[in-house]
C-alpha positions as YAML, in Angstrom:
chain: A
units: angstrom
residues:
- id: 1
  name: UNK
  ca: [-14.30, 47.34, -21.91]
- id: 2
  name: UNK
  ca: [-13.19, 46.26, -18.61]
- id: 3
  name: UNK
  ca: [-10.10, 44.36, -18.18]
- id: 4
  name: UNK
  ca: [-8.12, 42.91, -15.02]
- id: 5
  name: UNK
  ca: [-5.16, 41.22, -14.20]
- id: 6
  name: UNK
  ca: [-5.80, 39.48, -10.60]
- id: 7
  name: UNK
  ca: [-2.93, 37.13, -10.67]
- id: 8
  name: UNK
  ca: [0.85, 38.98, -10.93]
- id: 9
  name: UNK
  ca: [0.71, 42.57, -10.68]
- id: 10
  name: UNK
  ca: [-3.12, 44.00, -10.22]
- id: 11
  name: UNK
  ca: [-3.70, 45.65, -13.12]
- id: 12
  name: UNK
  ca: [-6.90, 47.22, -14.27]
- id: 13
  name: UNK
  ca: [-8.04, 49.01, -16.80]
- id: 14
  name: UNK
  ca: [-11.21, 50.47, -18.72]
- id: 15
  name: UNK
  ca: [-10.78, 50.78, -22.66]
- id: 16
  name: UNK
  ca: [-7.09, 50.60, -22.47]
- id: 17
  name: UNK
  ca: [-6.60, 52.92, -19.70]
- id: 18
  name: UNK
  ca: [-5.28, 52.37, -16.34]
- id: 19
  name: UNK
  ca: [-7.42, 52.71, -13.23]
- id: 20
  name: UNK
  ca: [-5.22, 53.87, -10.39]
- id: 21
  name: UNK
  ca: [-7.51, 54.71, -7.75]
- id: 22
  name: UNK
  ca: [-8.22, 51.69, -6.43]
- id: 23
  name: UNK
  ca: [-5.62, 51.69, -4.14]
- id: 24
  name: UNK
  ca: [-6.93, 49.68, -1.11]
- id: 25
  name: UNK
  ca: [-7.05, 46.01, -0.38]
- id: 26
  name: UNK
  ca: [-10.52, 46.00, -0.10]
- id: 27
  name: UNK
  ca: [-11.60, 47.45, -3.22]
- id: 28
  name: UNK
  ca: [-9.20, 45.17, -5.10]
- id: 29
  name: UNK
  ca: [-10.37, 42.51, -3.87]
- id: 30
  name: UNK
  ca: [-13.85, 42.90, -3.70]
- id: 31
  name: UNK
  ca: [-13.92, 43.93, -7.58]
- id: 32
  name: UNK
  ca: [-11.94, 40.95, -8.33]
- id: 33
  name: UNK
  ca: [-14.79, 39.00, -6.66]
- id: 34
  name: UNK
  ca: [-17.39, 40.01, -7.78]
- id: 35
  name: UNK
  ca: [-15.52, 39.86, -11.12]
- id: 36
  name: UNK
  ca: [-14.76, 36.43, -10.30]
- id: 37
  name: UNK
  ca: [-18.43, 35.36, -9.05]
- id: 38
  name: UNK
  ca: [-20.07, 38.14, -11.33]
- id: 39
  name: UNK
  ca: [-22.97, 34.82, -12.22]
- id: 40
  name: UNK
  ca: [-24.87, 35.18, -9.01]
- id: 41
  name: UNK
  ca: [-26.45, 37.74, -6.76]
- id: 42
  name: UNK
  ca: [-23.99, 39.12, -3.54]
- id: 43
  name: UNK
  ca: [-26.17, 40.54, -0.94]
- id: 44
  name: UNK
  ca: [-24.21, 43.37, 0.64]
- id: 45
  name: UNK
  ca: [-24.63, 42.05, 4.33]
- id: 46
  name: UNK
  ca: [-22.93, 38.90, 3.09]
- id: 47
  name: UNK
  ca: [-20.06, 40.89, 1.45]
- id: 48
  name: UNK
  ca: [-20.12, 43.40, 4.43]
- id: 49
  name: UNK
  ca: [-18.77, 40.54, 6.83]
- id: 50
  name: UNK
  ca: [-16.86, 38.73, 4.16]
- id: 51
  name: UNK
  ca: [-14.57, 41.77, 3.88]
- id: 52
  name: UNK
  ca: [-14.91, 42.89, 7.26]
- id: 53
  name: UNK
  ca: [-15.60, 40.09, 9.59]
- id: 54
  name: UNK
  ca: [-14.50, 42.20, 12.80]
- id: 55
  name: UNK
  ca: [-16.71, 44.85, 12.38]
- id: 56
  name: UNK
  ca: [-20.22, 45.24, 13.95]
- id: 57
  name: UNK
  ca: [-22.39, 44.90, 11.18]
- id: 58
  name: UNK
  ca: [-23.45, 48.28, 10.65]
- id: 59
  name: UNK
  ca: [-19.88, 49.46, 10.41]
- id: 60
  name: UNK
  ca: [-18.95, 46.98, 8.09]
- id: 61
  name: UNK
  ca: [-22.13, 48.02, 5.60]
- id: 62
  name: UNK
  ca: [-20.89, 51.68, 5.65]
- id: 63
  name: UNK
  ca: [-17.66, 50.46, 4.68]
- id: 64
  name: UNK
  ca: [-18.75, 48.49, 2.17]
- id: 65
  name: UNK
  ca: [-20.71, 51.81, 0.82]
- id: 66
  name: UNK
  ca: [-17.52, 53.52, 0.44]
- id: 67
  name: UNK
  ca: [-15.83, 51.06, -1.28]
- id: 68
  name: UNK
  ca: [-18.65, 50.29, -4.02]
- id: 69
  name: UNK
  ca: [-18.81, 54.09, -4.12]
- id: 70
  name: UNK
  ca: [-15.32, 54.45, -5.13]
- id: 71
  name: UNK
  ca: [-15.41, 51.56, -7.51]
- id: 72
  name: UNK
  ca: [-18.45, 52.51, -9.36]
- id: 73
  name: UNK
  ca: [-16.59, 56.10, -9.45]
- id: 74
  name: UNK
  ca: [-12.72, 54.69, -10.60]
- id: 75
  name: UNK
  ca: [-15.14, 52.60, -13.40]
- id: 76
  name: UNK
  ca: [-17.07, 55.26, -14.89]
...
């Protein structure tokens, strides 16, 4: 089970234990939004430039890659 603390300390944790890896900004926050907003669909171009509204779009994508990459990996 998947549990998060968003206001306070970030805290987050699967089955009781601590995930530690997310250690960026930009991870946190965009698991704690689409925790927060987890009843509709997010395309990724539209969470691309939400994160990373200074980046050309194609560099923001990539980044967005890595950072669903790591979260899918820190979850599993």
């Amino acid at each position: 089970m998947l549990s998060l603390r968003l206001l306070g300390s970030y805290e987050i944790s699967v089955n009781g234990e601590p995930i530690t890896t997310l250690d960026t900004q930009k991870g946190r926050a965009l698991l704690a939004y689409l925790a927060v907003e987890a009843d509709r669909v997010h395309p990724r171009d539209a969470l691309a430039a939400l994160l990373w509204p200074e980046a050309s779009p194609q560099s923001a994508l990539q980044n967005l890659r890595q950072r669903l990459y790591v979260l899918r990996k820190a979850l599993t």
